[in-house]
VOZALUM-810898 format. One record per atom (N, C-alpha, C): residue number from 1; residue in one letter; atom name; x, y, z. Coordinates in nm, 4 decimals, m for minus. Atoms other than C-alpha are relative to their C-alpha. Layout:
VOZALUM-810898
<n NUM res A atom CA X X Y Y Z Z>
...
//
This chain:
VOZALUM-810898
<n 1 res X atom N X 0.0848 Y m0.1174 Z 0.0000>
<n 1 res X atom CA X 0.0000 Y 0.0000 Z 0.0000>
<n 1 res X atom C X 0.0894 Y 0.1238 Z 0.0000>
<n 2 res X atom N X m0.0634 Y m0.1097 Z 0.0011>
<n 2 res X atom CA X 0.1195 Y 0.3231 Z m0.0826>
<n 2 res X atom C X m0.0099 Y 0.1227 Z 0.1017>
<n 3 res X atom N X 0.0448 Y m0.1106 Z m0.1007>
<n 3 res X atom CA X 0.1502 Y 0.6266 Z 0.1804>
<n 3 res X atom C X 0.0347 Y 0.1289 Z m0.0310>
<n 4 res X atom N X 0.0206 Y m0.1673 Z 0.0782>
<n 4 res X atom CA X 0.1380 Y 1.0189 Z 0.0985>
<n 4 res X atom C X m0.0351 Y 0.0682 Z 0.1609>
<n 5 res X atom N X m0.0635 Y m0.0901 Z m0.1171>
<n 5 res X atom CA X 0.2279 Y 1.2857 Z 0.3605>
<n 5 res X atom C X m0.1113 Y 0.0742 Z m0.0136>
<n 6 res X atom N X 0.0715 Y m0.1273 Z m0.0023>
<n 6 res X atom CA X m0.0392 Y 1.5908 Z 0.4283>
<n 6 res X atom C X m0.0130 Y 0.0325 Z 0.1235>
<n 7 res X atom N X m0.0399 Y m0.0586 Z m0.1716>
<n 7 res X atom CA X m0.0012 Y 1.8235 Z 0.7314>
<n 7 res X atom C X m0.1328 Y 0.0288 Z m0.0072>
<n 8 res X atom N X 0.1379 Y m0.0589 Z m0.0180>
<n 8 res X atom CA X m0.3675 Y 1.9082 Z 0.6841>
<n 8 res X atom C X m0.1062 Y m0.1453 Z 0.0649>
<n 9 res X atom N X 0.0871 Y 0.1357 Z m0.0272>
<n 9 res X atom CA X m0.4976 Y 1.5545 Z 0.7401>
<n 9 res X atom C X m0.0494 Y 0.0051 Z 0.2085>
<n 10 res X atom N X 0.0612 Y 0.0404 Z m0.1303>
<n 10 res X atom CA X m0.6884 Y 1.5156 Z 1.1273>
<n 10 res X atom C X m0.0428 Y m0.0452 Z 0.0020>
<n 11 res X atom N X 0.0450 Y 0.1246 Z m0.0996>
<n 11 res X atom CA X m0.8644 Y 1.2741 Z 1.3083>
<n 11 res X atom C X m0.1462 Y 0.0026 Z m0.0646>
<n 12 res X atom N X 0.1387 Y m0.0048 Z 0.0945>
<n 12 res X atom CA X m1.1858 Y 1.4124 Z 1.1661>
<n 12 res X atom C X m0.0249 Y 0.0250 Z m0.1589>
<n 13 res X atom N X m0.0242 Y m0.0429 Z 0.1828>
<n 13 res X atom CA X m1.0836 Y 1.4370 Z 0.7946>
<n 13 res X atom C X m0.0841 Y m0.0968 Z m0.0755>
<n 14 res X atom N X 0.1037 Y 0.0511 Z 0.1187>
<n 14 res X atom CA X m1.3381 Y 1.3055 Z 0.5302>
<n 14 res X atom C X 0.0666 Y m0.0005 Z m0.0961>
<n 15 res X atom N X m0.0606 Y m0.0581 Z 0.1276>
<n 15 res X atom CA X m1.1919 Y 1.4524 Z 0.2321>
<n 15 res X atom C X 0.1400 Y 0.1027 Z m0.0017>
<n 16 res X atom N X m0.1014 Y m0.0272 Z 0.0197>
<n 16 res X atom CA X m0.8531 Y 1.5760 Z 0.1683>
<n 16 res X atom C X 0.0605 Y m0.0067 Z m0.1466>
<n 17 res X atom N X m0.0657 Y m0.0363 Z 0.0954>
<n 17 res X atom CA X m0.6906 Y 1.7252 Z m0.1085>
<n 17 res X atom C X 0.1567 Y m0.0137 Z 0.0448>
<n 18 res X atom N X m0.1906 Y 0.0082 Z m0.0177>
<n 18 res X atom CA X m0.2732 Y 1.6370 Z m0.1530>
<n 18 res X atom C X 0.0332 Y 0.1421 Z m0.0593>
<n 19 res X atom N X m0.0850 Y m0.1220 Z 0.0735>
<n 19 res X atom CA X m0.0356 Y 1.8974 Z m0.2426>
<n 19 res X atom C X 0.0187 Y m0.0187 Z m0.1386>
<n 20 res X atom N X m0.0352 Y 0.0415 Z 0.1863>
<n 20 res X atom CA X 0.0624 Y 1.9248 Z m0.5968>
<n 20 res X atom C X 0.1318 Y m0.0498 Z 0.0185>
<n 21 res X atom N X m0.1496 Y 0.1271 Z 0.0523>
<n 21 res X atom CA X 0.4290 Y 1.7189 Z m0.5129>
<n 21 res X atom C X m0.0855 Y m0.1166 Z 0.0770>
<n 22 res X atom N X 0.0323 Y 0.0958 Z m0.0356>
<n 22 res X atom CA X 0.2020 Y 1.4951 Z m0.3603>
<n 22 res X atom C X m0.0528 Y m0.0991 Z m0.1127>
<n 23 res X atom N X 0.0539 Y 0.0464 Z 0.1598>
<n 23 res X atom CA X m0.0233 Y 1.4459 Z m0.6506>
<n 23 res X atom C X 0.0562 Y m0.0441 Z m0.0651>
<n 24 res X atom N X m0.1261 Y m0.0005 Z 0.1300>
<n 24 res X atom CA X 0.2705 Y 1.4480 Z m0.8774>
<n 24 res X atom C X 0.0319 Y m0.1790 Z 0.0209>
<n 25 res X atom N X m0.0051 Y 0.1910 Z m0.0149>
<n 25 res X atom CA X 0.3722 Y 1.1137 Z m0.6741>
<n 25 res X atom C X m0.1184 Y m0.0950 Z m0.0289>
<n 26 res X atom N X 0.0992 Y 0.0772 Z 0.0208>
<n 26 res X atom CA X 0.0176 Y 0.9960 Z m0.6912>
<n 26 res X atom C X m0.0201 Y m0.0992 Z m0.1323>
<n 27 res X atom N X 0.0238 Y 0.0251 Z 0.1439>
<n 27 res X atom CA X 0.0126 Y 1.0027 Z m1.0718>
<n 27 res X atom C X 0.1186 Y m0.0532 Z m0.0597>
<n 28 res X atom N X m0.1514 Y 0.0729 Z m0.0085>
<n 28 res X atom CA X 0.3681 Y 0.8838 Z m1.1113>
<n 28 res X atom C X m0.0597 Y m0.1359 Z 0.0165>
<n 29 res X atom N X 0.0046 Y 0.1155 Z m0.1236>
<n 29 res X atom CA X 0.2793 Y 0.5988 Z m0.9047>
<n 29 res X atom C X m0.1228 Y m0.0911 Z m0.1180>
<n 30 res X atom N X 0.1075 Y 0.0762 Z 0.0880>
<n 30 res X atom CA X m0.0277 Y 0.5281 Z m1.1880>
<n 30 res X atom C X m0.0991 Y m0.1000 Z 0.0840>
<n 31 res X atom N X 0.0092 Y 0.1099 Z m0.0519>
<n 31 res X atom CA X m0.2021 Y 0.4192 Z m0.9027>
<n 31 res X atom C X m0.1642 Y m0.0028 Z m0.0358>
<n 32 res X atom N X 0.1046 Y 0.0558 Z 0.0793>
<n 32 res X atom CA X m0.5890 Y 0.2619 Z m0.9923>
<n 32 res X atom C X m0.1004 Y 0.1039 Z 0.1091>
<n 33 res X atom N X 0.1101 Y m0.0376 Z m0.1246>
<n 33 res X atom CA X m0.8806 Y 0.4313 Z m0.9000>
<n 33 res X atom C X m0.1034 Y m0.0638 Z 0.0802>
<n 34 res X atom N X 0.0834 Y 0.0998 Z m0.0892>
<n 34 res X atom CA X m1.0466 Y 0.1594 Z m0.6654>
<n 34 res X atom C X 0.1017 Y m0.0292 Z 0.1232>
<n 35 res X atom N X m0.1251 Y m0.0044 Z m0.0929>
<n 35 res X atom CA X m0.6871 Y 0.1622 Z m0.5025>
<n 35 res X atom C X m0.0155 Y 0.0368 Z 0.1504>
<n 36 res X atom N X m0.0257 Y m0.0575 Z m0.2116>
<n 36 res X atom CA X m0.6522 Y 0.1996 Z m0.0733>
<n 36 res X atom C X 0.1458 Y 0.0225 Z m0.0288>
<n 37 res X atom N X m0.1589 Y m0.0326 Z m0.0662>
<n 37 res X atom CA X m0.3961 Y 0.4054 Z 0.0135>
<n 37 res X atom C X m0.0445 Y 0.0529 Z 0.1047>
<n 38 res X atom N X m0.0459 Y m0.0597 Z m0.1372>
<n 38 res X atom CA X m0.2467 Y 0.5227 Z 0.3149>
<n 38 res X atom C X 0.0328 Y 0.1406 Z 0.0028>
<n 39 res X atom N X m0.0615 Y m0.1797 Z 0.0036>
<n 39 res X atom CA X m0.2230 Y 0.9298 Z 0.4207>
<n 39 res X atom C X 0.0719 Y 0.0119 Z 0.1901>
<n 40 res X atom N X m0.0480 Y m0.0075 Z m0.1326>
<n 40 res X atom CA X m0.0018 Y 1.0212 Z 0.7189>
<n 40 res X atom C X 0.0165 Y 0.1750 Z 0.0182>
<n 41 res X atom N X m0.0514 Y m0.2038 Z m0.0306>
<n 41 res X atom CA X 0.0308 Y 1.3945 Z 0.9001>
<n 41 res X atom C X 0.1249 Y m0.0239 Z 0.0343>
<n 42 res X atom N X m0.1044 Y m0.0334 Z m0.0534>
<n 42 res X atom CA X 0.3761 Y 1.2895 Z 1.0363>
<n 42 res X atom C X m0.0119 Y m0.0292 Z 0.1697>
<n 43 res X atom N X 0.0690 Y m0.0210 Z m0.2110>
<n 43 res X atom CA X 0.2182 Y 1.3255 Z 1.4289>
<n 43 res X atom C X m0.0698 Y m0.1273 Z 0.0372>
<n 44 res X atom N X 0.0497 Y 0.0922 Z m0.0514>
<n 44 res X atom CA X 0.1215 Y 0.9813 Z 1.4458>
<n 44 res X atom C X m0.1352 Y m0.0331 Z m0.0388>
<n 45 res X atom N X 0.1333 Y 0.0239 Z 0.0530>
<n 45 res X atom CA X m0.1913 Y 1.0119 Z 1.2474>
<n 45 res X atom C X m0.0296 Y m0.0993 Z m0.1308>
<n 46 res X atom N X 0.0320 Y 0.0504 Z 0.1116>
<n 46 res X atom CA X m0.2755 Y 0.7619 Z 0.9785>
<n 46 res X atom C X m0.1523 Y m0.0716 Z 0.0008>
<n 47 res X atom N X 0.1303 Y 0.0419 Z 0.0780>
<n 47 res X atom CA X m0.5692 Y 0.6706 Z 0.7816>
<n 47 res X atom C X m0.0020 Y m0.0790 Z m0.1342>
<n 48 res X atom N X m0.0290 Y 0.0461 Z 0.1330>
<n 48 res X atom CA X m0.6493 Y 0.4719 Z 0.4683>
<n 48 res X atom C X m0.1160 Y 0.1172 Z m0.0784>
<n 49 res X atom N X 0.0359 Y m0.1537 Z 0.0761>
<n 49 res X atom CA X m0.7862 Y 0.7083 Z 0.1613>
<n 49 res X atom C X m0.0554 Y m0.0896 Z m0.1676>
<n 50 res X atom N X 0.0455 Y 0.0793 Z 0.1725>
<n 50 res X atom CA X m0.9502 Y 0.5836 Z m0.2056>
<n 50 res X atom C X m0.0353 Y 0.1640 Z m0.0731>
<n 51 res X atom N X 0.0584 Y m0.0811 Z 0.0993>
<n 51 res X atom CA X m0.9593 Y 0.8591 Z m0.4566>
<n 51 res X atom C X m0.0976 Y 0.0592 Z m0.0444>
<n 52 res X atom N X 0.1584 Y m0.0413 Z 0.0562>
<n 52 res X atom CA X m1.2729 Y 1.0723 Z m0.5703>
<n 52 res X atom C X 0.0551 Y 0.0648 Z m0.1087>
<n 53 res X atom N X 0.0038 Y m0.0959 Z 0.0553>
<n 53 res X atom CA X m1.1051 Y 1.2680 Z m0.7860>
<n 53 res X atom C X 0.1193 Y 0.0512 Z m0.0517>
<n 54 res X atom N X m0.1824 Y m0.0337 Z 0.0067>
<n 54 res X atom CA X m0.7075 Y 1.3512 Z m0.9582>
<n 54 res X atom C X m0.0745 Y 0.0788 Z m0.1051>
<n 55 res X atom N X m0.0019 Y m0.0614 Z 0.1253>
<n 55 res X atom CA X m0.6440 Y 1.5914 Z m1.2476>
<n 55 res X atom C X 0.1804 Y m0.0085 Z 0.0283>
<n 56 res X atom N X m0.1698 Y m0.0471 Z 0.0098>
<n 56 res X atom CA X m0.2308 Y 1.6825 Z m1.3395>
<n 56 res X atom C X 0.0654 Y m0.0041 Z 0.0925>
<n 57 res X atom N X m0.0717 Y m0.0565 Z m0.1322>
<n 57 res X atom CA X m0.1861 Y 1.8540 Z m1.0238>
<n 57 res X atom C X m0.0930 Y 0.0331 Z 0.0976>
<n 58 res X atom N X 0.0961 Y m0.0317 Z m0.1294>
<n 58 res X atom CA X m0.4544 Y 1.7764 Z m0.7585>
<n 58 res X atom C X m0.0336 Y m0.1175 Z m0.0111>
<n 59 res X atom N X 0.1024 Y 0.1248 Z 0.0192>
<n 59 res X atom CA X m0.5771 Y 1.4690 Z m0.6359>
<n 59 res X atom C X m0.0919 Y 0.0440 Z 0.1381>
<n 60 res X atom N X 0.0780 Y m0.0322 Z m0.1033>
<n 60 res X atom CA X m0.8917 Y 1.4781 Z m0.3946>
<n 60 res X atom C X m0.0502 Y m0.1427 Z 0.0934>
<n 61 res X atom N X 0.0339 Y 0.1191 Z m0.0546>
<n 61 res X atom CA X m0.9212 Y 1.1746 Z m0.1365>
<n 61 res X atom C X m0.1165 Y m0.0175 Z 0.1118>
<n 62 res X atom N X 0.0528 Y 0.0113 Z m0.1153>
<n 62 res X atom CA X m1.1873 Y 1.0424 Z 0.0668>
<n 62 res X atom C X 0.0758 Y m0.1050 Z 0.0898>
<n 63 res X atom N X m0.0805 Y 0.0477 Z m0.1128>
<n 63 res X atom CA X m1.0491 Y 0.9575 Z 0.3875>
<n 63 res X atom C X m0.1232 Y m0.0959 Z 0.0838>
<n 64 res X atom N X 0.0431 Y 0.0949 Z m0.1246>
<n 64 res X atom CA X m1.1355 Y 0.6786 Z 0.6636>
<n 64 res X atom C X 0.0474 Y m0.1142 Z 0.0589>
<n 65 res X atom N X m0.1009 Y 0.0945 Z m0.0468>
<n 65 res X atom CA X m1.0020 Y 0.4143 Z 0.9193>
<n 65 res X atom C X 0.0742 Y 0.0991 Z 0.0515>
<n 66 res X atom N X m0.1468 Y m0.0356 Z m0.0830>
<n 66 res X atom CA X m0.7791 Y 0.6837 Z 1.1126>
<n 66 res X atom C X 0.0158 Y m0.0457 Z 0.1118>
<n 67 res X atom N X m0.0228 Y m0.0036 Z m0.1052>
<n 67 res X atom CA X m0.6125 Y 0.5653 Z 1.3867>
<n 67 res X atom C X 0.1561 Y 0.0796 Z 0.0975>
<n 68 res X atom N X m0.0899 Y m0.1073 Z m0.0871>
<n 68 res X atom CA X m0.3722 Y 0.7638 Z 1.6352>
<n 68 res X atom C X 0.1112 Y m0.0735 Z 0.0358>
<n 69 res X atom N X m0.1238 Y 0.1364 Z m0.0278>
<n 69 res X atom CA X m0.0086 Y 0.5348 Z 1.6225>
<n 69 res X atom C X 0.0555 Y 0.0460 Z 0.1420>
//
């Protein structure tokens, strides 16, 4: 499973947009849109995340499953 950094991500996050070097890896990465990935803030927060939504330079994820490591 793949994991992707965002300092915006919290405990109550639904939806989350990546950065555009995030994205950049997203789409690099060619990853499927039915795909689970993993988003981390860094602070011990992770969640898994499935896609609603990429273009070039934006992808938009719905988030769920966080737990507090």
């Amino acid at each position: 499973m793949h994991l992707f950094y965002s300092t915006d991500l919290k405990n109550n996050t639904t939806t989350l947009t990546l950065s555009e070097e995030e994205s950049h890896h997203f789409n690099v990465l060619r990853i499927a849109d039915d795909e689970e990935v993993s988003v981390t803030n860094g602070k011990g927060l992770l969640c898994k995340a499935h896609m609603l939504h990429k273009t070039k330079r934006e992808v938009l994820l719905s988030v769920f499953d966080c737990q507090q490591q």
